[in-house]
DORO-791895 format. One record per residue (C-alpha): x, y, z; residue in three letters; residue number from 1. Coordinates in Angstrom, 2 decimals, decimal comma. Layout:
<sites>
        X        Y        Z  residuo  num
        X        Y        Z      ALA  NUM
...
</sites>
This chain:
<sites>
        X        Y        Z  residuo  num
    -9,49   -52,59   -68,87      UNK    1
   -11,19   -53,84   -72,07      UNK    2
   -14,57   -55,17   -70,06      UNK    3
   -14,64   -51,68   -68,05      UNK    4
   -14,33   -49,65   -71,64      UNK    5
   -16,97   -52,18   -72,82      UNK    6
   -19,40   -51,25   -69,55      UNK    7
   -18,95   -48,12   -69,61      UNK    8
   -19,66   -48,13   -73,65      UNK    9
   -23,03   -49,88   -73,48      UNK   10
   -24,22   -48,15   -70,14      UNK   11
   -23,62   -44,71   -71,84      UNK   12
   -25,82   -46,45   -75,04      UNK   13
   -28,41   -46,84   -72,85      UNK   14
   -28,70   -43,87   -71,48      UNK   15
   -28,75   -42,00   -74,90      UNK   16
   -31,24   -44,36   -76,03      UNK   17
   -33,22   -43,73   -73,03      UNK   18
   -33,64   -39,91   -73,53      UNK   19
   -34,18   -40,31   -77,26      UNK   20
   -37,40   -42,08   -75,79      UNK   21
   -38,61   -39,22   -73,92      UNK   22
   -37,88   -36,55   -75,47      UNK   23
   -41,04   -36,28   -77,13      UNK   24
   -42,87   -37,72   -80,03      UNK   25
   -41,53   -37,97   -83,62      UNK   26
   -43,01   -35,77   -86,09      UNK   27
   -45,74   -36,95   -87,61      UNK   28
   -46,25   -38,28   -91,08      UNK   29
   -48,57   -36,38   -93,67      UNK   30
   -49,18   -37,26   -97,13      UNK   31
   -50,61   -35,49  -100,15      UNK   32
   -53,99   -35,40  -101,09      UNK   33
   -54,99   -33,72  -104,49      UNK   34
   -58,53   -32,85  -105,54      UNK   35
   -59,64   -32,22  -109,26      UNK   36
   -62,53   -30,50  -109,72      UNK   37
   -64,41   -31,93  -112,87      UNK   38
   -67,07   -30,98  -114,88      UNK   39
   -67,89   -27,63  -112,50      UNK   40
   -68,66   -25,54  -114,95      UNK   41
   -70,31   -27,39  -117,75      UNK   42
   -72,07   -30,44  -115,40      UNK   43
   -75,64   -29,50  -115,06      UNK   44
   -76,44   -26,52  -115,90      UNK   45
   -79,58   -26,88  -117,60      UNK   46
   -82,28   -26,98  -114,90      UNK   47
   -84,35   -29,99  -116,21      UNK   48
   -88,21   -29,95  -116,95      UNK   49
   -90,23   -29,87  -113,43      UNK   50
   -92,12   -32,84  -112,94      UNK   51
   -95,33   -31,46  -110,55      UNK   52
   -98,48   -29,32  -111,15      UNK   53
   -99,50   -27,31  -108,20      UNK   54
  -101,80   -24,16  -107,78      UNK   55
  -100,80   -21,83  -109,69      UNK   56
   -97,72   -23,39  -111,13      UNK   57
   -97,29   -25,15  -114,91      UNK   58
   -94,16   -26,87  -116,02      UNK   59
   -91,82   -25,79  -118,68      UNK   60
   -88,79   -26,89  -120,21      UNK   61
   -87,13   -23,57  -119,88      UNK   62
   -83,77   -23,80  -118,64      UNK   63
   -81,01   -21,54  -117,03      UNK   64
   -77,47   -20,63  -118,55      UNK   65
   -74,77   -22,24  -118,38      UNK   66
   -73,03   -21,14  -115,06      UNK   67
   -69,09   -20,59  -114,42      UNK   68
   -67,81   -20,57  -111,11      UNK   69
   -66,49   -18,00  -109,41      UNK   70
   -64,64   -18,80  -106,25      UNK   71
   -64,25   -22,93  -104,87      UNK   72
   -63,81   -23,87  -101,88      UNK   73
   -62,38   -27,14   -99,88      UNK   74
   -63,52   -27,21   -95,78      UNK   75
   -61,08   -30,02   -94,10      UNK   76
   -63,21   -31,01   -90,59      UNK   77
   -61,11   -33,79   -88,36      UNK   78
   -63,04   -37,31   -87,02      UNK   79
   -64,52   -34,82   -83,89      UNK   80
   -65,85   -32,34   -86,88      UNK   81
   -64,05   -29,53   -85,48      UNK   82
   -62,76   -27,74   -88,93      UNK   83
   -58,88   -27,51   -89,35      UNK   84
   -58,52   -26,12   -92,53      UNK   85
   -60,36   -24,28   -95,17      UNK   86
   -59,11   -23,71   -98,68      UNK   87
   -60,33   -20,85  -101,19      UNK   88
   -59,69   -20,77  -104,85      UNK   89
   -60,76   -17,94  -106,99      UNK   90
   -61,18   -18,44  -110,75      UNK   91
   -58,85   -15,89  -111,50      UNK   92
   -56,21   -18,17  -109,68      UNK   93
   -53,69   -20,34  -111,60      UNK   94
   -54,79   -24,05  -111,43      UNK   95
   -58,47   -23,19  -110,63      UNK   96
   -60,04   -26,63  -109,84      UNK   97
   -57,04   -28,72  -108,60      UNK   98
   -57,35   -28,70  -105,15      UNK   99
   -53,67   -29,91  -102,84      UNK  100
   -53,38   -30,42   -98,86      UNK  101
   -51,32   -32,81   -96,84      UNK  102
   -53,12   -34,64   -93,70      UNK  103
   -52,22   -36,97   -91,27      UNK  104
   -53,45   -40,54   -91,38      UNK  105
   -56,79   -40,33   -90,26      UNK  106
   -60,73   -39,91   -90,89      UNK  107
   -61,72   -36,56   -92,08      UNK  108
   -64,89   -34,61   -94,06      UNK  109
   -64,53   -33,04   -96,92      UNK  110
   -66,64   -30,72   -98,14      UNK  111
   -66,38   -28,39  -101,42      UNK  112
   -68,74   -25,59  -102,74      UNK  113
   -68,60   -23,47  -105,94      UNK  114
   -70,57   -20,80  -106,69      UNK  115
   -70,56   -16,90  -107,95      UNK  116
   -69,25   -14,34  -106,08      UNK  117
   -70,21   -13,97  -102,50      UNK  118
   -70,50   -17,50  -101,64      UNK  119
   -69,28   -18,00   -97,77      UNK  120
   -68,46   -20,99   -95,51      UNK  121
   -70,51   -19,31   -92,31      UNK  122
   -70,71   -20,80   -88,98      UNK  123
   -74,31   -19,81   -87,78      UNK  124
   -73,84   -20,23   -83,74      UNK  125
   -70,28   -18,74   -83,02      UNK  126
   -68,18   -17,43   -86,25      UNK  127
   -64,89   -18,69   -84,02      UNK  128
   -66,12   -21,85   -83,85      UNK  129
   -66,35   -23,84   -87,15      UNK  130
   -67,45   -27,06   -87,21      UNK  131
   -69,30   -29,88   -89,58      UNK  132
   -72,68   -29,51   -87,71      UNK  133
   -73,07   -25,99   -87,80      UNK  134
   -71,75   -24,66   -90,91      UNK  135
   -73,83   -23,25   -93,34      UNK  136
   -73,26   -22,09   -97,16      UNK  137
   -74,52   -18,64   -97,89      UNK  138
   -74,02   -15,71   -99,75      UNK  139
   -72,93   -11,71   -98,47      UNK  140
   -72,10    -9,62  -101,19      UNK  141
   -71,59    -6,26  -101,90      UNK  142
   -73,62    -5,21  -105,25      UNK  143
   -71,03    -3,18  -107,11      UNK  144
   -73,21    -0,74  -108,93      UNK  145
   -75,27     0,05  -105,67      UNK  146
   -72,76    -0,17  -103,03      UNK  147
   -75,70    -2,17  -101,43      UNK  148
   -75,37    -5,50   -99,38      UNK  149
   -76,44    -8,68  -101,68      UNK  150
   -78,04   -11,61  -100,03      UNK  151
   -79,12   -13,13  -103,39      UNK  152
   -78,55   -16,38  -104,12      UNK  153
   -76,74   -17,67  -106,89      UNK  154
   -75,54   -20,84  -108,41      UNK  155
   -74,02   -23,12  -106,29      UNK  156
   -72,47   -26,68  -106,45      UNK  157
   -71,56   -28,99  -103,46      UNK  158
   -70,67   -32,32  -102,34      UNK  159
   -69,55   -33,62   -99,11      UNK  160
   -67,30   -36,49   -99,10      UNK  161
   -65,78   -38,69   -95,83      UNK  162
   -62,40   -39,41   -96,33      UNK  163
   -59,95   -42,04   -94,45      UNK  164
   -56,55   -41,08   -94,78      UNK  165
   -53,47   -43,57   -95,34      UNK  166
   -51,25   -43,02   -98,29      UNK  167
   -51,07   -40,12  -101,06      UNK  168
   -54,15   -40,25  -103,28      UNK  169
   -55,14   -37,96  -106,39      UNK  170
   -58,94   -38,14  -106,90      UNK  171
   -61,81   -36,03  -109,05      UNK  172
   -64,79   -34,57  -107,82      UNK  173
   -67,64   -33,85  -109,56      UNK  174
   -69,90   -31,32  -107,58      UNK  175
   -73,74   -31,62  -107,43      UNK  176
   -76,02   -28,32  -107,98      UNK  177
   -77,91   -27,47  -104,69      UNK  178
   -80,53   -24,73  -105,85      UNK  179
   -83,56   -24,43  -107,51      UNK  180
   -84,51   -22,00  -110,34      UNK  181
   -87,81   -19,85  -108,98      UNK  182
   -89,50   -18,13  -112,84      UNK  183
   -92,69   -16,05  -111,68      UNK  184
   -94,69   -15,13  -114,98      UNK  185
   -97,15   -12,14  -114,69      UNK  186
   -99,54   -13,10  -117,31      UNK  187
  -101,75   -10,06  -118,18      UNK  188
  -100,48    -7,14  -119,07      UNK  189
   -98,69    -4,89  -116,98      UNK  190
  -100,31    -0,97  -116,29      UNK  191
   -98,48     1,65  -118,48      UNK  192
  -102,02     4,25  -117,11      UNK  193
   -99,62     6,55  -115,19      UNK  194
  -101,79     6,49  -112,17      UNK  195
  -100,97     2,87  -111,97      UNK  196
   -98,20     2,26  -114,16      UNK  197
   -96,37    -0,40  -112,41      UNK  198
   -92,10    -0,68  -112,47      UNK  199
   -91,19    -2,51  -109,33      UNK  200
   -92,32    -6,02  -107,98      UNK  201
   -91,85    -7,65  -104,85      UNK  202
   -92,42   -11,17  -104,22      UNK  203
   -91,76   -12,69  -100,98      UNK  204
   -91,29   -16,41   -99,93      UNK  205
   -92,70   -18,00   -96,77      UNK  206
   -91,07   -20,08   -95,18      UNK  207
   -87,79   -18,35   -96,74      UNK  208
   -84,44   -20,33   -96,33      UNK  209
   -81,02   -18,54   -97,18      UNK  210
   -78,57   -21,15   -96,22      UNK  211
   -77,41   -24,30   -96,86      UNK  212
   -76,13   -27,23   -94,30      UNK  213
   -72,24   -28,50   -95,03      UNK  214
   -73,46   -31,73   -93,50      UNK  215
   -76,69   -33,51   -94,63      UNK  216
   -78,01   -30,58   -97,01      UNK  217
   -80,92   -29,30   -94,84      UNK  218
   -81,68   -25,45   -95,16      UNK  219
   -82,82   -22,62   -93,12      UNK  220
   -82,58   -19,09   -92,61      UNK  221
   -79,64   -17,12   -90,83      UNK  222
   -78,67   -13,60   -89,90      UNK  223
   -81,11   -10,67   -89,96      UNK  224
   -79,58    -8,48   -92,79      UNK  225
   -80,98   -10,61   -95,42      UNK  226
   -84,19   -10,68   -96,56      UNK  227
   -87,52   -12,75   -97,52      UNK  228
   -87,96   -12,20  -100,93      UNK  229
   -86,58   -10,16  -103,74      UNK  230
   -87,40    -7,35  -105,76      UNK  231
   -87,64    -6,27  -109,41      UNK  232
   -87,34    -3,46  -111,71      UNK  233
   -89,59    -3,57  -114,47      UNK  234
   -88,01    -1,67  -117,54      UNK  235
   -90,01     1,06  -119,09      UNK  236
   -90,04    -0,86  -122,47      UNK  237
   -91,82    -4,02  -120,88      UNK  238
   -94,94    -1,49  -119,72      UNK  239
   -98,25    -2,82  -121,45      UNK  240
   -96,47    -6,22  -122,50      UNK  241
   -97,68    -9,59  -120,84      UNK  242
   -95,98   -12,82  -119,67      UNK  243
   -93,28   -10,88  -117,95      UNK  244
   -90,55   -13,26  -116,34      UNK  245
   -89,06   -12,97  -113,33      UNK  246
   -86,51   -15,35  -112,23      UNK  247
   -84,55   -16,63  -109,69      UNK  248
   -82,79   -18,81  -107,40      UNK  249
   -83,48   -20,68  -104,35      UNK  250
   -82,47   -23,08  -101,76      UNK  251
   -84,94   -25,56  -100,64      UNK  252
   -86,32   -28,59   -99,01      UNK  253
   -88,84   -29,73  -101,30      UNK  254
   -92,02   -28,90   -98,94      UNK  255
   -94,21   -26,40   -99,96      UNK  256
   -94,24   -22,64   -99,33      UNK  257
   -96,03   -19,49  -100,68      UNK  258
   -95,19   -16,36  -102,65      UNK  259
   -96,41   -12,99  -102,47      UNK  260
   -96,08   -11,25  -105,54      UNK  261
   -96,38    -7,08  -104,88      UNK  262
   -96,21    -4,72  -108,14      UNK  263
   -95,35    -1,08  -107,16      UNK  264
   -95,36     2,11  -109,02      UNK  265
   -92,79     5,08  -107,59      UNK  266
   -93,64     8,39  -108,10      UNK  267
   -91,05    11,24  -108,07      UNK  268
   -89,52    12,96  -104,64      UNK  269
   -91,66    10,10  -102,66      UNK  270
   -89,03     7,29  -101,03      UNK  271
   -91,90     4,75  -100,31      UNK  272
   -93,40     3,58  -103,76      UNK  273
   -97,18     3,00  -103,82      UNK  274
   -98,77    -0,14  -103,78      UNK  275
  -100,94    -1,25  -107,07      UNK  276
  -102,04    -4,88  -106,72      UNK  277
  -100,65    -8,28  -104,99      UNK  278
  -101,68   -11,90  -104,83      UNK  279
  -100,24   -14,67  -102,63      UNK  280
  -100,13   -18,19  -104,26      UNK  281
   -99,98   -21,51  -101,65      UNK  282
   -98,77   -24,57  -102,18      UNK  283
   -95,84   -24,51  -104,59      UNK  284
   -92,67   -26,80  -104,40      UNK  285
   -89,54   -26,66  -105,78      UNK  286
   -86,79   -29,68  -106,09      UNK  287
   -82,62   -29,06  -106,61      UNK  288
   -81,67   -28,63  -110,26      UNK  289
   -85,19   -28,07  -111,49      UNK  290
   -87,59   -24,85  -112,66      UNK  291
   -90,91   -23,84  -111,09      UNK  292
   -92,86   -21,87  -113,00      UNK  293
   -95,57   -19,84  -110,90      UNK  294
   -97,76   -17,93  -113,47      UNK  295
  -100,56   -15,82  -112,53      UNK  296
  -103,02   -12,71  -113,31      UNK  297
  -102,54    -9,70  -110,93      UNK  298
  -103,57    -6,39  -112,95      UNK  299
  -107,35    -7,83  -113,80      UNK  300
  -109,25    -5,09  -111,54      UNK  301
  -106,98    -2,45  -111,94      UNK  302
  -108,31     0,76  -112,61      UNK  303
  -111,56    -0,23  -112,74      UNK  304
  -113,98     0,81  -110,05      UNK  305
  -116,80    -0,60  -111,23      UNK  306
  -115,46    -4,17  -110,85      UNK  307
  -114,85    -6,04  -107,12      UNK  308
  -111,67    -6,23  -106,25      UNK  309
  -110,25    -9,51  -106,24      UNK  310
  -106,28    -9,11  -104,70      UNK  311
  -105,62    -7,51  -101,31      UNK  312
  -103,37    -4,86   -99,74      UNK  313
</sites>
């Protein structure tokens, strides 16, 4: 009686065991991963002295602000790329900076941005489809005075970093500043004459690139609503004064391109504003972290019909 009890004890065992075995795998393990942000908003923000001469370019020591985040991101892609998980912070948010997720064991991608408002993780073949090789960082924003769309592009940090997961880890980041600072200086003086009084410029880039590769930092240009260049309203008070500034911020890839520089002058109840001089400068560069300065003379025939004219329409 005792053996059969015994039998029937160890085949029943083994039967349990054997179901345990198949019924599917065991959840698996994930462990915590925490990110600290440091140094994003006082790390270099001074874009340093440009070390080139080009036509029509001269170096300066001027610098930008100091720039403070607005939004931070974390993009999580897996070993195949594909991304799994992206993570928004807004500086408004309590613990701004410290970054948490739990993965698997495992090799992943990491890959945080910072920036100003309207900074977007974008993929730039199919939206649904996120992955390390296609997405881009860019900005769409909605201007709040204008109620217009905003492609400009603002200060922006980054860094990618490959990860191999295998045990909780706490680690600090320190992002890496991945534009350039564009200052165009209109040397003479500009036309106050109100036949050519002058309040809006133009200047347009070529090649122009408006986004920024998560993986390996190249750039290029997406989407149609954005556009090649920017514009500029000259206040009345700067009319007749010389050396005005105009400044901005780019992404780029170190090779050269060309601006056109357009001034404008609008005249009331017409939409299109009427053209008043322009000059296209070759050959500039511009390196990550650093200031260009492009000055030129554009108002030199202006006005004066006795003289050739020297810029073109």
């Amino acid at each position: 009686m005792k053996k059969y009890l015994f039998f029937l004890f160890v085949t029943c065992f083994l039967g349990f065991s054997c179901s345990k075995d198949h019924s599917g795998n065991p959840e698996t393990k994930s462990y915590k991963l925490t990110y600290k942000i440091s140094d994003f908003s006082s790390a270099d923000t001074a874009f340093e002295k440009v070390g080139q001469t080009a036509v029509g370019v001269k170096t300066t020591t001027t610098v930008a602000p100091s720039s403070i985040m607005d939004v931070l991101y974390c993009s999580i892609y897996d070993a195949d790329g594909k991304n799994i998980n992206t993570i928004k912070q807004l500086s408004t948010d309590a613990g701004f900076g410290t970054i948490a997720t739990n993965l698997p064991a495992g090799n992943y991608t990491l890959v945080f941005a910072g920036g100003k408002t309207g900074l977007v993780f974008v993929n730039m073949l199919s939206p649904e489809k996120a992955t390390l090789n296609t997405d881009v960082l860019t900005y769409n924003n909605n201007n709040a005075s204008t109620g217009l769309a905003d492609y400009t592009i603002k200060d922006t940090y980054y860094k990618k970093v490959p990860i191999t997961v295998i045990g909780d880890n706490t680690e600090s980041i320190t992002l890496n500043r991945i534009v350039a600072q564009l200052n165009v200086v209109i040397q003479d003086a500009i036309p106050s004459a109100s036949a050519y009084s002058v309040d809006l410029f133009i200047i347009k880039k070529t090649p122009f690139y408006n986004a920024f590769h998560v993986n390996g930092g190249d750039v290029n240009a997406v989407g149609s609503e954005g556009s090649d260049g920017w514009s500029n309203i000259v206040p009345a008070s700067k009319l007749g004064t010389s050396n005005y500034s105009i400044k901005t911020l780019i992404f780029t890839n170190s090779t050269p391109f060309q601006l056109k520089i357009s001034a404008y002058h609008s005249i009331p109840n017409d939409i299109v504003p009427h053209w008043v001089a322009d000059i296209t400068l070759t050959n500039i560069t511009a390196a990550v972290n650093k200031t260009t300065v492009v000055s030129t003379r554009l108002f030199d025939h202006v006005g004066d019909p006795s003289l050739p004219p020297v810029l073109t329409h």
